[in-house]
C-alpha positions as CSV (number, residue, x, y, z in Angstrom):
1,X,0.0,0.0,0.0
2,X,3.0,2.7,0.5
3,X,4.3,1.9,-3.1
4,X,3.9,4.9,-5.4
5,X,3.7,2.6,-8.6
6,X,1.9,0.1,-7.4
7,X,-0.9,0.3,-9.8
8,X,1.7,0.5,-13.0
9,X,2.6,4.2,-14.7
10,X,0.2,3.5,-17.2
11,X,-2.3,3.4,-15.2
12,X,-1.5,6.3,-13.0
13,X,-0.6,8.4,-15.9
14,X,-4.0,7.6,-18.0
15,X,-5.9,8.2,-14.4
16,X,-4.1,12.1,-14.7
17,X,-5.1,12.2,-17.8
18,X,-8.7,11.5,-17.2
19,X,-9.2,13.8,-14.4
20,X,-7.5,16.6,-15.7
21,X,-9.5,16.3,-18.6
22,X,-12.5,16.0,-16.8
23,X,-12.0,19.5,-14.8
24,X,-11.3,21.0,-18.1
25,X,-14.6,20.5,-19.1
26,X,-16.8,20.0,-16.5
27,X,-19.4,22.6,-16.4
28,X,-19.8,23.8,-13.1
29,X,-16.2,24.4,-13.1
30,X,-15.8,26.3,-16.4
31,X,-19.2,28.4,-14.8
32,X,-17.3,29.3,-11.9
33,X,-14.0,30.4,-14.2
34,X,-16.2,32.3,-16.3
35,X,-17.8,34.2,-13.3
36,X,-14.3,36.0,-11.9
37,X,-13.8,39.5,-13.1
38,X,-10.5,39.1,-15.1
39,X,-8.4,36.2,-16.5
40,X,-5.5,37.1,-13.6
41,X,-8.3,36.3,-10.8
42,X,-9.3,33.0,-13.1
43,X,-5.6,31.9,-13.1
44,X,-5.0,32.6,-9.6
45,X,-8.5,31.0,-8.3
46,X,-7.8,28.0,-10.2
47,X,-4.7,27.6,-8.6
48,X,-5.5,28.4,-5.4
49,X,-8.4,26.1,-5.7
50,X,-6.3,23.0,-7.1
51,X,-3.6,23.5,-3.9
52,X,-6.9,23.1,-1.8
53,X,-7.9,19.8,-3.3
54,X,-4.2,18.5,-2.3
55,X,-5.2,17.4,1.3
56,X,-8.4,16.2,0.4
57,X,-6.8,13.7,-2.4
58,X,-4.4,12.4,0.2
59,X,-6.9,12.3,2.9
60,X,-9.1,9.8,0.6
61,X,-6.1,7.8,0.2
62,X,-6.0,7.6,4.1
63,X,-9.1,6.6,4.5
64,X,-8.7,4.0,2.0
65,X,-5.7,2.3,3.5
66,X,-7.0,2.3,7.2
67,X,-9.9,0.3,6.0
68,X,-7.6,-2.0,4.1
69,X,-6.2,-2.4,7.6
70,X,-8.9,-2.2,9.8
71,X,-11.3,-4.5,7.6
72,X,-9.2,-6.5,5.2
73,X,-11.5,-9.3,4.2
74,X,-13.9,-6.2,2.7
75,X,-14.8,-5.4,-0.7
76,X,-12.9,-2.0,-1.7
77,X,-16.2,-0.1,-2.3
78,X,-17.4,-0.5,1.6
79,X,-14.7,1.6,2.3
80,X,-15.9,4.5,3.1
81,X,-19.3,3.3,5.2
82,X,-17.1,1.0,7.3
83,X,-15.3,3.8,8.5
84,X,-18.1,6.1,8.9
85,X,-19.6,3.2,10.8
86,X,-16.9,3.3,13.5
87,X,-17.0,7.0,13.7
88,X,-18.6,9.0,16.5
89,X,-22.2,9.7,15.8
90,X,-21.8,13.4,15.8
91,X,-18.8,13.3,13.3
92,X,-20.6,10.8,11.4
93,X,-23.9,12.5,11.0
94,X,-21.5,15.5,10.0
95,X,-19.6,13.6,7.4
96,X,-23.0,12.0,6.1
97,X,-24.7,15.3,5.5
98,X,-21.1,16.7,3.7
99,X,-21.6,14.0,1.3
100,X,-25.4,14.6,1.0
101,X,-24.7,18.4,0.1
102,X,-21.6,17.7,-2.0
103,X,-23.6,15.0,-4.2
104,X,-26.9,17.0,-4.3
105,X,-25.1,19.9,-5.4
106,X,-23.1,18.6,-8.2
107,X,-26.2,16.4,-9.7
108,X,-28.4,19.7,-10.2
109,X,-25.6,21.1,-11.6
110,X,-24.8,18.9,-14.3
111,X,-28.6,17.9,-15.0
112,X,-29.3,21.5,-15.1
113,X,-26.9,22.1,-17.4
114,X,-27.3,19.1,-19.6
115,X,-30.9,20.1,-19.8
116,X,-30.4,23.7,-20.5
117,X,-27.8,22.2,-23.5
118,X,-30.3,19.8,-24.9
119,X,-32.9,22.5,-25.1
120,X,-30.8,25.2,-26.3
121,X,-28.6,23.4,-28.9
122,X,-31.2,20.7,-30.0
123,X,-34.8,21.5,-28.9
124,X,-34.5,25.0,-30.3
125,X,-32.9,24.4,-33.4
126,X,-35.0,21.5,-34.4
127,X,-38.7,22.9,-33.8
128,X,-37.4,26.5,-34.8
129,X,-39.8,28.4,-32.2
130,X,-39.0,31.0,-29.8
131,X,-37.6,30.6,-26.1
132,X,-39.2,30.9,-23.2
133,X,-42.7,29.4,-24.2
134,X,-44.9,26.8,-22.0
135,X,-43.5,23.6,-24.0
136,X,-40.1,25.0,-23.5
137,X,-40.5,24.6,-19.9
138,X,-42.4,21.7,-20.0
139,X,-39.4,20.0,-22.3
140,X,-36.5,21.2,-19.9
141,X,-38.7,20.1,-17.2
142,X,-38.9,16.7,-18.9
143,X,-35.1,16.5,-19.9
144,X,-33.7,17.3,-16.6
145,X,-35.8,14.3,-15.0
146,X,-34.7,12.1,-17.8
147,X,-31.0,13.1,-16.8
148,X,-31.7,12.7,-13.6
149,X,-33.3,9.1,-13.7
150,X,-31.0,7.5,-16.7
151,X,-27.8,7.5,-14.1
152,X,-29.8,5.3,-11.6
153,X,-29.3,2.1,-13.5
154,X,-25.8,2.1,-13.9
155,X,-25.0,3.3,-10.8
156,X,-26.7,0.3,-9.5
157,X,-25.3,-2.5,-11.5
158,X,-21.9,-1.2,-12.6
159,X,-19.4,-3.9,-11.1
160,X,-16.7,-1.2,-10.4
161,X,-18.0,2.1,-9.3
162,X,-14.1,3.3,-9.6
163,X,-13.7,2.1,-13.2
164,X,-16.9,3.4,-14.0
165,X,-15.9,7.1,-12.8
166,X,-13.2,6.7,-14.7
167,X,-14.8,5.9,-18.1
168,X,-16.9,9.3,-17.1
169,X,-14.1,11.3,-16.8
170,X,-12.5,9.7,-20.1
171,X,-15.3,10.5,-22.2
172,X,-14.8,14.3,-20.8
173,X,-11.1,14.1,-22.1
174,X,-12.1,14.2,-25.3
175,X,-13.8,17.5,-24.7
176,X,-10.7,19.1,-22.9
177,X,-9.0,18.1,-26.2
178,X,-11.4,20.3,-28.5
179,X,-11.3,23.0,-25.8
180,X,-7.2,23.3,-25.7
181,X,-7.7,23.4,-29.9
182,X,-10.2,26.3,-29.2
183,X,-7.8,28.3,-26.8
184,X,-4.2,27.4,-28.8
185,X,-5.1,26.4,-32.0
186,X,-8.8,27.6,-33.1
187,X,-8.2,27.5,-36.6
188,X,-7.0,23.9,-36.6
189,X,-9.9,21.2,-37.7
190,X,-13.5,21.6,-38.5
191,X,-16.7,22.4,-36.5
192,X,-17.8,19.0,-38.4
193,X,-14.4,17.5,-37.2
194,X,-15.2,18.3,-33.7
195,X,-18.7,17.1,-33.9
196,X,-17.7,13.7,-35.1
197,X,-14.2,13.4,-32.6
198,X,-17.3,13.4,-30.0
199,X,-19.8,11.0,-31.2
200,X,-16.7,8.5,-32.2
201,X,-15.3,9.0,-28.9
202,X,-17.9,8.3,-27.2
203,X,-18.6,4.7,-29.0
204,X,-14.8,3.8,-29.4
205,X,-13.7,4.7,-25.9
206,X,-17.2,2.8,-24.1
207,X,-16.7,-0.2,-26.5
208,X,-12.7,-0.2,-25.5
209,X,-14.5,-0.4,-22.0
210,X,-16.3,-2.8,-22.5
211,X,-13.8,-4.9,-24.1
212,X,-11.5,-4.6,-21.0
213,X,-8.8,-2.4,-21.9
214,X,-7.3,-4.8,-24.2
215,X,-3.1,-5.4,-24.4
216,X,-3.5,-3.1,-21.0
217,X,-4.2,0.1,-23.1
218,X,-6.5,2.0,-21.1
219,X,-9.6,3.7,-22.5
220,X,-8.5,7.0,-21.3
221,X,-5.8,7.2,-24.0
222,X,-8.7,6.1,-26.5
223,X,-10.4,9.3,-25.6
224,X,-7.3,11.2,-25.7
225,X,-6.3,10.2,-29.3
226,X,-9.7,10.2,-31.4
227,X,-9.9,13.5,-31.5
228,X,-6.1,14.5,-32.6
229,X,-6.6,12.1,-35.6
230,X,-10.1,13.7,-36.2
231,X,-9.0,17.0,-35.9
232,X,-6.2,16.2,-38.0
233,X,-7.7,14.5,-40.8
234,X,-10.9,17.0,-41.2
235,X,-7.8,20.0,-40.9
236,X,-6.0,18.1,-44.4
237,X,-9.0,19.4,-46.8
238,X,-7.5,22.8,-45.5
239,X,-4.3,22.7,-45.5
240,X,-4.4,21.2,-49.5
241,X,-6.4,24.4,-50.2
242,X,-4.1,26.9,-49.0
243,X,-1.6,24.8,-50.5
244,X,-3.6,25.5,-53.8
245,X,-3.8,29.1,-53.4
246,X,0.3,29.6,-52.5
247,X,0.7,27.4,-55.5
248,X,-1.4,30.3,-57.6
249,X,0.3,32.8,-56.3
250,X,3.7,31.8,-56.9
Protein backbone atom coordinates (compact mmCIF):
# COMPACT_ATOMS: atom_id res chain seq x y z
CA UNK A 1 0.00 0.00 0.00
CA UNK A 2 3.03 2.69 0.50
CA UNK A 3 4.28 1.93 -3.12
CA UNK A 4 3.86 4.94 -5.41
CA UNK A 5 3.65 2.56 -8.64
CA UNK A 6 1.87 0.15 -7.43
CA UNK A 7 -0.88 0.32 -9.77
CA UNK A 8 1.75 0.54 -13.03
CA UNK A 9 2.57 4.19 -14.65
CA UNK A 10 0.20 3.55 -17.17
CA UNK A 11 -2.32 3.42 -15.24
CA UNK A 12 -1.49 6.27 -12.96
CA UNK A 13 -0.62 8.41 -15.95
CA UNK A 14 -3.96 7.55 -18.04
CA UNK A 15 -5.90 8.18 -14.44
CA UNK A 16 -4.06 12.15 -14.73
CA UNK A 17 -5.14 12.20 -17.83
CA UNK A 18 -8.65 11.53 -17.19
CA UNK A 19 -9.18 13.85 -14.36
CA UNK A 20 -7.51 16.57 -15.66
CA UNK A 21 -9.51 16.34 -18.63
CA UNK A 22 -12.47 16.00 -16.81
CA UNK A 23 -12.03 19.53 -14.79
CA UNK A 24 -11.27 21.05 -18.09
CA UNK A 25 -14.55 20.54 -19.09
CA UNK A 26 -16.77 20.04 -16.50
CA UNK A 27 -19.41 22.58 -16.44
CA UNK A 28 -19.83 23.77 -13.08
CA UNK A 29 -16.20 24.44 -13.07
CA UNK A 30 -15.79 26.28 -16.40
CA UNK A 31 -19.20 28.39 -14.83
CA UNK A 32 -17.30 29.34 -11.86
CA UNK A 33 -14.04 30.43 -14.21
CA UNK A 34 -16.22 32.32 -16.28
CA UNK A 35 -17.78 34.23 -13.26
CA UNK A 36 -14.34 36.01 -11.95
CA UNK A 37 -13.82 39.54 -13.14
CA UNK A 38 -10.54 39.12 -15.08
CA UNK A 39 -8.40 36.18 -16.50
CA UNK A 40 -5.52 37.06 -13.61
CA UNK A 41 -8.29 36.33 -10.84
CA UNK A 42 -9.28 32.98 -13.05
CA UNK A 43 -5.62 31.90 -13.07
CA UNK A 44 -4.96 32.64 -9.55
CA UNK A 45 -8.47 31.05 -8.33
CA UNK A 46 -7.81 28.01 -10.21
CA UNK A 47 -4.69 27.62 -8.60
CA UNK A 48 -5.51 28.39 -5.37
CA UNK A 49 -8.38 26.07 -5.69
CA UNK A 50 -6.27 23.01 -7.07
CA UNK A 51 -3.61 23.51 -3.92
CA UNK A 52 -6.86 23.11 -1.83
CA UNK A 53 -7.89 19.79 -3.26
CA UNK A 54 -4.20 18.50 -2.27
CA UNK A 55 -5.21 17.42 1.28
CA UNK A 56 -8.38 16.20 0.42
CA UNK A 57 -6.80 13.69 -2.40
CA UNK A 58 -4.39 12.42 0.23
CA UNK A 59 -6.87 12.33 2.94
CA UNK A 60 -9.10 9.85 0.63
CA UNK A 61 -6.05 7.75 0.16
CA UNK A 62 -5.96 7.59 4.06
CA UNK A 63 -9.11 6.64 4.46
CA UNK A 64 -8.71 3.97 2.04
CA UNK A 65 -5.69 2.29 3.51
CA UNK A 66 -6.96 2.29 7.16
CA UNK A 67 -9.94 0.26 5.97
CA UNK A 68 -7.64 -1.95 4.10
CA UNK A 69 -6.20 -2.38 7.62
CA UNK A 70 -8.91 -2.18 9.77
CA UNK A 71 -11.34 -4.52 7.63
CA UNK A 72 -9.16 -6.45 5.24
CA UNK A 73 -11.54 -9.29 4.15
CA UNK A 74 -13.94 -6.23 2.66
CA UNK A 75 -14.80 -5.35 -0.71
CA UNK A 76 -12.89 -1.96 -1.66
CA UNK A 77 -16.21 -0.11 -2.33
CA UNK A 78 -17.36 -0.51 1.64
CA UNK A 79 -14.69 1.58 2.35
CA UNK A 80 -15.88 4.52 3.09
CA UNK A 81 -19.35 3.31 5.16
CA UNK A 82 -17.13 1.04 7.29
CA UNK A 83 -15.34 3.84 8.46
CA UNK A 84 -18.12 6.10 8.90
CA UNK A 85 -19.57 3.23 10.82
CA UNK A 86 -16.92 3.26 13.45
CA UNK A 87 -16.98 7.05 13.65
CA UNK A 88 -18.62 9.04 16.54
CA UNK A 89 -22.22 9.69 15.81
CA UNK A 90 -21.84 13.44 15.83
CA UNK A 91 -18.80 13.34 13.34
CA UNK A 92 -20.58 10.83 11.44
CA UNK A 93 -23.85 12.54 11.04
CA UNK A 94 -21.51 15.46 10.05
CA UNK A 95 -19.55 13.57 7.40
CA UNK A 96 -22.95 12.00 6.10
CA UNK A 97 -24.72 15.26 5.52
CA UNK A 98 -21.06 16.70 3.69
CA UNK A 99 -21.61 14.05 1.27
CA UNK A 100 -25.36 14.55 0.99
CA UNK A 101 -24.75 18.40 0.12
CA UNK A 102 -21.58 17.75 -2.02
CA UNK A 103 -23.64 15.00 -4.17
CA UNK A 104 -26.85 17.05 -4.33
CA UNK A 105 -25.06 19.88 -5.43
CA UNK A 106 -23.09 18.63 -8.20
CA UNK A 107 -26.16 16.39 -9.74
CA UNK A 108 -28.38 19.72 -10.16
CA UNK A 109 -25.57 21.14 -11.65
CA UNK A 110 -24.76 18.90 -14.25
CA UNK A 111 -28.64 17.88 -14.99
CA UNK A 112 -29.30 21.55 -15.14
CA UNK A 113 -26.95 22.11 -17.39
CA UNK A 114 -27.31 19.09 -19.58
CA UNK A 115 -30.92 20.09 -19.76
CA UNK A 116 -30.42 23.70 -20.51
CA UNK A 117 -27.84 22.25 -23.48
CA UNK A 118 -30.30 19.79 -24.95
CA UNK A 119 -32.95 22.45 -25.11
CA UNK A 120 -30.78 25.24 -26.34
CA UNK A 121 -28.59 23.44 -28.87
CA UNK A 122 -31.20 20.73 -29.97
CA UNK A 123 -34.76 21.52 -28.91
CA UNK A 124 -34.55 24.96 -30.29
CA UNK A 125 -32.86 24.40 -33.45
CA UNK A 126 -34.96 21.46 -34.40
CA UNK A 127 -38.68 22.95 -33.82
CA UNK A 128 -37.36 26.47 -34.77
CA UNK A 129 -39.77 28.39 -32.22
CA UNK A 130 -38.99 31.05 -29.78
CA UNK A 131 -37.61 30.65 -26.09
CA UNK A 132 -39.18 30.92 -23.21
CA UNK A 133 -42.75 29.40 -24.16
CA UNK A 134 -44.92 26.81 -21.96
CA UNK A 135 -43.50 23.57 -24.00
CA UNK A 136 -40.11 24.96 -23.48
CA UNK A 137 -40.47 24.59 -19.88
CA UNK A 138 -42.35 21.70 -20.00
CA UNK A 139 -39.43 19.98 -22.26
CA UNK A 140 -36.46 21.20 -19.90
CA UNK A 141 -38.65 20.09 -17.15
CA UNK A 142 -38.88 16.69 -18.86
CA UNK A 143 -35.06 16.45 -19.92
CA UNK A 144 -33.74 17.28 -16.61
CA UNK A 145 -35.85 14.26 -14.99
CA UNK A 146 -34.65 12.14 -17.85
CA UNK A 147 -31.05 13.07 -16.79
CA UNK A 148 -31.72 12.71 -13.59
CA UNK A 149 -33.25 9.06 -13.75
CA UNK A 150 -31.02 7.46 -16.74
CA UNK A 151 -27.79 7.52 -14.14
CA UNK A 152 -29.76 5.30 -11.61
CA UNK A 153 -29.33 2.07 -13.54
CA UNK A 154 -25.75 2.08 -13.87
CA UNK A 155 -24.99 3.28 -10.77
CA UNK A 156 -26.73 0.32 -9.46
CA UNK A 157 -25.35 -2.47 -11.53
CA UNK A 158 -21.93 -1.22 -12.58
CA UNK A 159 -19.37 -3.86 -11.06
CA UNK A 160 -16.72 -1.19 -10.40
CA UNK A 161 -17.95 2.10 -9.28
CA UNK A 162 -14.13 3.30 -9.57
CA UNK A 163 -13.70 2.08 -13.25
CA UNK A 164 -16.87 3.42 -13.99
CA UNK A 165 -15.86 7.09 -12.76
CA UNK A 166 -13.17 6.73 -14.68
CA UNK A 167 -14.81 5.93 -18.14
CA UNK A 168 -16.85 9.26 -17.14
CA UNK A 169 -14.10 11.27 -16.79
CA UNK A 170 -12.48 9.72 -20.12
CA UNK A 171 -15.34 10.53 -22.18
CA UNK A 172 -14.79 14.33 -20.78
CA UNK A 173 -11.12 14.05 -22.10
CA UNK A 174 -12.12 14.24 -25.27
CA UNK A 175 -13.84 17.53 -24.71
CA UNK A 176 -10.73 19.15 -22.90
CA UNK A 177 -8.97 18.14 -26.24
CA UNK A 178 -11.36 20.27 -28.46
CA UNK A 179 -11.33 22.99 -25.83
CA UNK A 180 -7.17 23.32 -25.73
CA UNK A 181 -7.70 23.43 -29.91
CA UNK A 182 -10.16 26.29 -29.20
CA UNK A 183 -7.75 28.27 -26.79
CA UNK A 184 -4.22 27.36 -28.77
CA UNK A 185 -5.14 26.37 -32.04
CA UNK A 186 -8.83 27.64 -33.13
CA UNK A 187 -8.24 27.50 -36.57
CA UNK A 188 -7.05 23.86 -36.64
CA UNK A 189 -9.90 21.20 -37.67
CA UNK A 190 -13.45 21.64 -38.48
CA UNK A 191 -16.70 22.42 -36.52
CA UNK A 192 -17.77 19.02 -38.41
CA UNK A 193 -14.45 17.52 -37.20
CA UNK A 194 -15.17 18.33 -33.68
CA UNK A 195 -18.69 17.05 -33.86
CA UNK A 196 -17.75 13.72 -35.14
CA UNK A 197 -14.19 13.43 -32.60
CA UNK A 198 -17.26 13.45 -29.97
CA UNK A 199 -19.84 11.02 -31.20
CA UNK A 200 -16.74 8.47 -32.20
CA UNK A 201 -15.30 8.99 -28.90
CA UNK A 202 -17.87 8.31 -27.25
CA UNK A 203 -18.59 4.75 -28.96
CA UNK A 204 -14.85 3.82 -29.37
CA UNK A 205 -13.68 4.68 -25.87
CA UNK A 206 -17.17 2.76 -24.08
CA UNK A 207 -16.71 -0.16 -26.47
CA UNK A 208 -12.73 -0.16 -25.49
CA UNK A 209 -14.46 -0.43 -22.00
CA UNK A 210 -16.34 -2.83 -22.47
CA UNK A 211 -13.84 -4.93 -24.06
CA UNK A 212 -11.49 -4.63 -20.97
CA UNK A 213 -8.79 -2.41 -21.92
CA UNK A 214 -7.33 -4.77 -24.22
CA UNK A 215 -3.10 -5.43 -24.38
CA UNK A 216 -3.55 -3.10 -21.00
CA UNK A 217 -4.24 0.08 -23.14
CA UNK A 218 -6.53 1.99 -21.08
CA UNK A 219 -9.59 3.72 -22.46
CA UNK A 220 -8.50 7.04 -21.27
CA UNK A 221 -5.77 7.17 -24.05
CA UNK A 222 -8.68 6.07 -26.53
CA UNK A 223 -10.39 9.34 -25.55
CA UNK A 224 -7.25 11.21 -25.70
CA UNK A 225 -6.27 10.20 -29.33
CA UNK A 226 -9.73 10.18 -31.44
CA UNK A 227 -9.90 13.54 -31.47
CA UNK A 228 -6.10 14.55 -32.55
CA UNK A 229 -6.58 12.07 -35.57
CA UNK A 230 -10.14 13.68 -36.18
CA UNK A 231 -8.98 16.97 -35.92
CA UNK A 232 -6.16 16.23 -38.02
CA UNK A 233 -7.74 14.54 -40.76
CA UNK A 234 -10.90 17.04 -41.24
CA UNK A 235 -7.76 19.99 -40.94
CA UNK A 236 -5.95 18.14 -44.39
CA UNK A 237 -9.00 19.41 -46.83
CA UNK A 238 -7.52 22.82 -45.50
CA UNK A 239 -4.26 22.68 -45.53
CA UNK A 240 -4.40 21.23 -49.50
CA UNK A 241 -6.45 24.38 -50.21
CA UNK A 242 -4.10 26.95 -48.97
CA UNK A 243 -1.59 24.83 -50.45
CA UNK A 244 -3.64 25.49 -53.82
CA UNK A 245 -3.83 29.13 -53.37
CA UNK A 246 0.34 29.57 -52.53
CA UNK A 247 0.74 27.39 -55.54
CA UNK A 248 -1.39 30.27 -57.58
CA UNK A 249 0.27 32.81 -56.27
CA UNK A 250 3.66 31.82 -56.95
Amino acid sequence: MFTVDNAGWPQILAWVLAGTGAVFSTQYVLQAISTVGDSAKAQKASFYTSVLLVPFGIAAAVCGMCAAVLFPQINSLQAFPMIVSRMDSMMAAIVVAGLAASLFGTISAISIGTATLLYKDFYLSMTGKAAGNDRSLMFVRVAAIVVGLLPIPLAIFAPDVLKVTFLAKSLRLTLAVLVLFIFYAPNFGSPKGAVTSILLSLVLTIGWYMAGDPYGFDNAYVALVIPLIVMSISHLPRLMTSGRAMRDTA
